[in-house]
C-alpha positions as CSV (number, residue, x, y, z in Angstrom):
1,X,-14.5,4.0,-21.7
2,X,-15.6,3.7,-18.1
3,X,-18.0,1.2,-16.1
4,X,-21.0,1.8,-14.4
5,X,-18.8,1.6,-11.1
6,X,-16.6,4.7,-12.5
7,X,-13.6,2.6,-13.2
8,X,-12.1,2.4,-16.7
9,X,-12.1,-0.8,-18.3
10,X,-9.1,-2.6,-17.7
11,X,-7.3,-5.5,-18.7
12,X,-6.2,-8.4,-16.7
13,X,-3.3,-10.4,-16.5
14,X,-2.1,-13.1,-13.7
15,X,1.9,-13.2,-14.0
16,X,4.2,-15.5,-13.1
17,X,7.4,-13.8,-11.7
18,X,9.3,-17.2,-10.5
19,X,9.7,-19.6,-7.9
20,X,5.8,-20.7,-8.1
21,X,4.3,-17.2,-7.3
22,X,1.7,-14.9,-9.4
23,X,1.1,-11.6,-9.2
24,X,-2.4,-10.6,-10.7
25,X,-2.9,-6.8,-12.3
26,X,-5.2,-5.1,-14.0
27,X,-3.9,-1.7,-16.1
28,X,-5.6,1.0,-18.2
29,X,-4.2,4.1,-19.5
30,X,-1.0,5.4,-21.7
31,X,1.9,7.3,-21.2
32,X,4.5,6.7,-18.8
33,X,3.9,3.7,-16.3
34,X,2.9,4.2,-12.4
35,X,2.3,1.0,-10.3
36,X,-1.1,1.6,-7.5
37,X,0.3,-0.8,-4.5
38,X,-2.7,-1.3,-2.0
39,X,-3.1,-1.2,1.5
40,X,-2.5,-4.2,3.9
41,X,-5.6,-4.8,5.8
42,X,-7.7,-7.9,5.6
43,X,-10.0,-8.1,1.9
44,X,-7.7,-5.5,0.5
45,X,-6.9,-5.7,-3.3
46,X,-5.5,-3.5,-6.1
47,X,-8.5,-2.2,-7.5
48,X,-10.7,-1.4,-5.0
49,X,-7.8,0.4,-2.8
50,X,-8.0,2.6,-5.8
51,X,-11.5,3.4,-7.3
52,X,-11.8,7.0,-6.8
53,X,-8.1,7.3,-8.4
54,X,-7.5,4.9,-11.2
55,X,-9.8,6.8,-13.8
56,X,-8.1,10.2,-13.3
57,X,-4.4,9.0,-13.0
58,X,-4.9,7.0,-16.4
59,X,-5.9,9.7,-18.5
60,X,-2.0,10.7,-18.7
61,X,-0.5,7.1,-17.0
62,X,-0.2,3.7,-18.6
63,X,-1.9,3.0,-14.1
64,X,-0.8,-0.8,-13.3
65,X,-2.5,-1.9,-10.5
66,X,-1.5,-5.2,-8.9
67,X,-2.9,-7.6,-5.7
68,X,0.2,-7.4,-3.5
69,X,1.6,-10.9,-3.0
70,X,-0.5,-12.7,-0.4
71,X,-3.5,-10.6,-1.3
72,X,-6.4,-10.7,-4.1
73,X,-5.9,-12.9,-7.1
74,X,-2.0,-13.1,-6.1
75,X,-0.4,-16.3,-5.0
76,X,-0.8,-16.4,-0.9
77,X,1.6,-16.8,1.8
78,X,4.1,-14.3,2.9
79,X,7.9,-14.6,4.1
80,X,7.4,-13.9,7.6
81,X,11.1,-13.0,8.2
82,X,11.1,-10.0,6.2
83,X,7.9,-9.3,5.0
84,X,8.6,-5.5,3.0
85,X,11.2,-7.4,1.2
86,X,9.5,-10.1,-0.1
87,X,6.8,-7.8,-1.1
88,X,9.5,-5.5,-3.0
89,X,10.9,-9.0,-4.8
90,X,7.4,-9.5,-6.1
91,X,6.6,-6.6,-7.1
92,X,10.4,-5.8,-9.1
93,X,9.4,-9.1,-10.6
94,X,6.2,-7.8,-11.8
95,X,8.5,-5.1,-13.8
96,X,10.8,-7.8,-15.2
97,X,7.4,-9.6,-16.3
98,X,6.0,-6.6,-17.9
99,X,9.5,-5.3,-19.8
100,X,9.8,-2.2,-17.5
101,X,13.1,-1.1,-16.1
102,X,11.5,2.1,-14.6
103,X,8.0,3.4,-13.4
104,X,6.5,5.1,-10.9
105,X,5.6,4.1,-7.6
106,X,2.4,5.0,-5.4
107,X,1.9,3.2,-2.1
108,X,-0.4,3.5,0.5
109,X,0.1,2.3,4.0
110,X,1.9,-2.0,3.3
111,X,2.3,-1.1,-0.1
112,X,4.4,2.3,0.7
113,X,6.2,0.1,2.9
114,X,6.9,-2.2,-0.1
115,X,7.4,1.0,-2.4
116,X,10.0,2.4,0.0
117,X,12.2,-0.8,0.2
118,X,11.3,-1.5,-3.4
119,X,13.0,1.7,-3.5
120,X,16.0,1.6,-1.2
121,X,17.3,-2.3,-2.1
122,X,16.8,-1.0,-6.2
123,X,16.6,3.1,-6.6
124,X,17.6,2.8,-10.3
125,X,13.7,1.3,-10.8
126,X,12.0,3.8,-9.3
127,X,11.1,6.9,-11.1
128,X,9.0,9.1,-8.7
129,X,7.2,7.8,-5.6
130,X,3.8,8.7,-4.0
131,X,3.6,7.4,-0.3
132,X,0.5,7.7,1.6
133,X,0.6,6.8,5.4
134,X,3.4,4.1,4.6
135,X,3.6,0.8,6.8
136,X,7.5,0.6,8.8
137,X,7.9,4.3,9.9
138,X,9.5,4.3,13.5
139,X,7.8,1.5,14.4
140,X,10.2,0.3,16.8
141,X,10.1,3.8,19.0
142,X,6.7,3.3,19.8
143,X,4.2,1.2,20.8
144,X,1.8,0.3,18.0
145,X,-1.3,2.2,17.3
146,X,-5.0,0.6,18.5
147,X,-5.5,0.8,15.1
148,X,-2.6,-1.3,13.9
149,X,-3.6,-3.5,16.9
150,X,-6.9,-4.1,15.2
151,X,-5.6,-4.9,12.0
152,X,-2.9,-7.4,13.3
153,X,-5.5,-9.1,15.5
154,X,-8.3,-9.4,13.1
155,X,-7.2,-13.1,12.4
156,X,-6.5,-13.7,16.1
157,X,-8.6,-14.5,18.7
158,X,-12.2,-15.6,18.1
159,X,-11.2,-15.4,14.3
160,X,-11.9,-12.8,11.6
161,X,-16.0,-11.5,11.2
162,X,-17.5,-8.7,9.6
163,X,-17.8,-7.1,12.7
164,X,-14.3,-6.9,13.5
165,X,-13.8,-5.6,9.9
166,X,-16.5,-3.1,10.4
167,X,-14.7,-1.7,13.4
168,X,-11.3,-1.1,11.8
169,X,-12.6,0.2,8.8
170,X,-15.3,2.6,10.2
171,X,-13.6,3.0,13.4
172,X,-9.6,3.0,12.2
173,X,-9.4,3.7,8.9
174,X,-10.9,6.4,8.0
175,X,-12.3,10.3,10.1
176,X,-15.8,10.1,8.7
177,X,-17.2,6.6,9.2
178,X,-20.0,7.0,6.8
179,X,-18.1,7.7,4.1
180,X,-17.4,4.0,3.4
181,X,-20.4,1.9,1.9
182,X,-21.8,-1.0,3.7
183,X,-21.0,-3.2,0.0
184,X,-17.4,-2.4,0.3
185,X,-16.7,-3.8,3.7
186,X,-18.8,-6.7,2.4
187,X,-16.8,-7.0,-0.4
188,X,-13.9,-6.8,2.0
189,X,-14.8,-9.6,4.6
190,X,-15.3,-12.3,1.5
191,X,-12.4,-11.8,0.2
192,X,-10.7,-11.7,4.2
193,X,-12.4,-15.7,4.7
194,X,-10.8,-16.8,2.0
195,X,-9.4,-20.3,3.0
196,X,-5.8,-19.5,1.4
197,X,-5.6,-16.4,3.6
198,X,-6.9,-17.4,7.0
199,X,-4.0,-20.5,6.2
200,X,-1.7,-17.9,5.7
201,X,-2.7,-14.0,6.8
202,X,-0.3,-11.9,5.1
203,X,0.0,-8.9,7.5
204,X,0.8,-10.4,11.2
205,X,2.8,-9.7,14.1
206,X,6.5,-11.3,14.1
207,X,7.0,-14.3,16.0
208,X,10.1,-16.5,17.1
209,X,13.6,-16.6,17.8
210,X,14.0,-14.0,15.1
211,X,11.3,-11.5,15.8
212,X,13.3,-8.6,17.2
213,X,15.6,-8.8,14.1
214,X,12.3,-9.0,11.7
215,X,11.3,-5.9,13.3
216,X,14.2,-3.9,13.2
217,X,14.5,-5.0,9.6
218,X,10.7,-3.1,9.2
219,X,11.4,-0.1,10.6
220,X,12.8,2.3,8.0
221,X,14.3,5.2,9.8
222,X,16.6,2.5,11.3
223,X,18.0,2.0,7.6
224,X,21.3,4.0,6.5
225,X,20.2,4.0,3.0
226,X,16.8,6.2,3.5
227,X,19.2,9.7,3.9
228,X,21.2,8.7,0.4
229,X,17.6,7.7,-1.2
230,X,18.1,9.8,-4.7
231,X,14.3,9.1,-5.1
232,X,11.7,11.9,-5.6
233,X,8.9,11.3,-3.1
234,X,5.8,12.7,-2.1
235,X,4.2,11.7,1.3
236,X,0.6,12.5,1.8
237,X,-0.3,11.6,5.4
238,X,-3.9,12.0,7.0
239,X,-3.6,14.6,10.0
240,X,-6.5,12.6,11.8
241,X,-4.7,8.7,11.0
242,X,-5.2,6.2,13.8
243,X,-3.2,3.0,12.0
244,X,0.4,4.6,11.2
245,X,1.4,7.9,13.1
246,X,1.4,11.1,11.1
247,X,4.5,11.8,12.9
248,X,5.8,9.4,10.3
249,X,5.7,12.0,7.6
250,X,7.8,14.8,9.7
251,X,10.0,11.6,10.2
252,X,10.4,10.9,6.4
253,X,10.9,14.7,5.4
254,X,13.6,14.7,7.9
255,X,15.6,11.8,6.2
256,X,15.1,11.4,2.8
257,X,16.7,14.2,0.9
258,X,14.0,14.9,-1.9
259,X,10.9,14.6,-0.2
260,X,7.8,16.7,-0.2
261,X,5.3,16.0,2.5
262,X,1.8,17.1,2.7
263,X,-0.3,16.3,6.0
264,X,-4.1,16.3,5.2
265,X,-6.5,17.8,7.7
266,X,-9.5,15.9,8.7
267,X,-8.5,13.1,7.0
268,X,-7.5,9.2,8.4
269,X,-5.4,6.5,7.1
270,X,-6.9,5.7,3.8
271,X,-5.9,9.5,1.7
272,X,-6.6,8.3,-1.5
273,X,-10.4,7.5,-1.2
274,X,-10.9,9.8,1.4
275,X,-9.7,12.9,-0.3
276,X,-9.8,11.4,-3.8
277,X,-10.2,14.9,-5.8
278,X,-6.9,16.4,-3.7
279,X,-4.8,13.2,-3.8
280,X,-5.6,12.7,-7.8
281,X,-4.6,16.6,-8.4
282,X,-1.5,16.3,-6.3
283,X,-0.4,12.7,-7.6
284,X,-0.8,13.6,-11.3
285,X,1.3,17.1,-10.7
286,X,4.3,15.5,-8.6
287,X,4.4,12.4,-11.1
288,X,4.5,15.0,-14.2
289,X,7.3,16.6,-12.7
290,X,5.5,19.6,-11.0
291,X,6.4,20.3,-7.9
């Protein structure tokens, strides 16, 4: 059964994984389980980082798609001092909480950053892994991109506004600005004013004594562990992306030593809804074992 928006229907559960934090998720779908982990920019959530995919992957997929912690219906506030792991706690304890040892893991942009340490600090979790423009990818070896400047500074300055969002959405995040309806960037700014996040953004620059070594710590080619990774991974990574550096994907075919990378032409940060019909053909065919 599907809604008039095109999504299945899906159920939806808030979970507690510990320590006073809930991780909310809505899932659809049988078969064998893939987690959708959204985007970090301001408004983002689960479900609508994932409209134009979460019908198609379910029809073979138990799909499990979660609001990253600090984000959506999730508990807010973010560990600052190492901000991938913290995400990766969160969402292993969102297996533990649902009884799975194992699933897939697709990520785009934060959460392939939280897929790839997920990944790295627990391998034996992680069946297959789709990462699309993933967050932490020589970061340190380069200044950052004006579009990762715009999406650290939307809470900075004279504060966030739909105009800023406008601009790193249309501008940033995607090669054809008109491809992005006006009701999901409003949908987007609400949830970016709410009072929890603007108390405590999720996705900001590193600050303090400790900021070099926070860095460091979110830069994955720095990590040992990412050329011993026994993880089968896609990367799909827009050709035309102005938030992480396509470069990234030569980088992560270089290290990790089961990775397929695909660079799509014409195409910005945001693969998945931008090239829905390729991304769904190529996710469901790597995650079935087709290479």
């Amino acid at each position: 059964m599907t809604t008039t928006t095109g999504l299945p229907k899906m159920q939806e559960t808030t979970y507690d994984i510990g320590g006073g934090r809930k991780i909310f998720a809505a899932e659809t779908g049988e078969g064998p389980p893939v987690l959708l982990l959204h985007g970090g920019g301001p408004g983002a959530s689960g479900v609508s980082n994932y409209t134009r995919n979460i019908a198609a992957l379910a029809e073979n997929h138990r799909v499990i798609v979660p609001d990253l912690p600090g984000y959506g219906r999730s508990t807010k506030g973010i560990d600052g001092t190492d901000p991938f792991g913290f995400l990766a706690d969160g969402i292993r304890g969102l297996l533990d909480q649902l009884g799975l040892h194992k699933a897939h893991l697709v990520g785009n942009s934060y959460g392939g950053a939280c897929a790839l340490r997920l990944a790295l600090d627990t391998p034996d979790r992680v069946d297959r892994m789709v990462l699309m423009g993933p967050g932490g990818i020589g970061t340190t070896r380069a200044l950052p991109t004006p579009g990762l400047n715009s999406l650290l500074n939307y809470y900075s300055g004279d504060g966030p506004s739909r105009l800023k969002l406008e601009k790193f959405i249309r501008h940033y995040l995607v090669f054809n600005a008109a491809d992005v309806p006006d009701a999901a960037i409003d949908e987007r700014y609400r949830a970016s004013i709410d009072p929890d996040v603007i108390a405590a953004p999720p996705l900001r620059r590193p600050s303090g004594p400790n900021a070099l070594r926070t860095l460091v710590k979110m830069d994955f080619t720095r990590d040992r562990r990412l050329r011993r990774l026994p993880v089968p991974t896609l990367v799909l990574w827009g050709a035309r992306d102005k938030v992480n550096r396509p470069s990234g994907g030569h980088l992560l075919a270089e290290r990790l030593p089961d990775c397929d990378l695909y660079v799509v032409a014409n195409t910005g940060h945001w693969v998945q809804f931008e090239r829905a019909e390729l991304f769904n053909r190529l996710c469901a065919d790597f995650l079935a074992g087709h290479r």
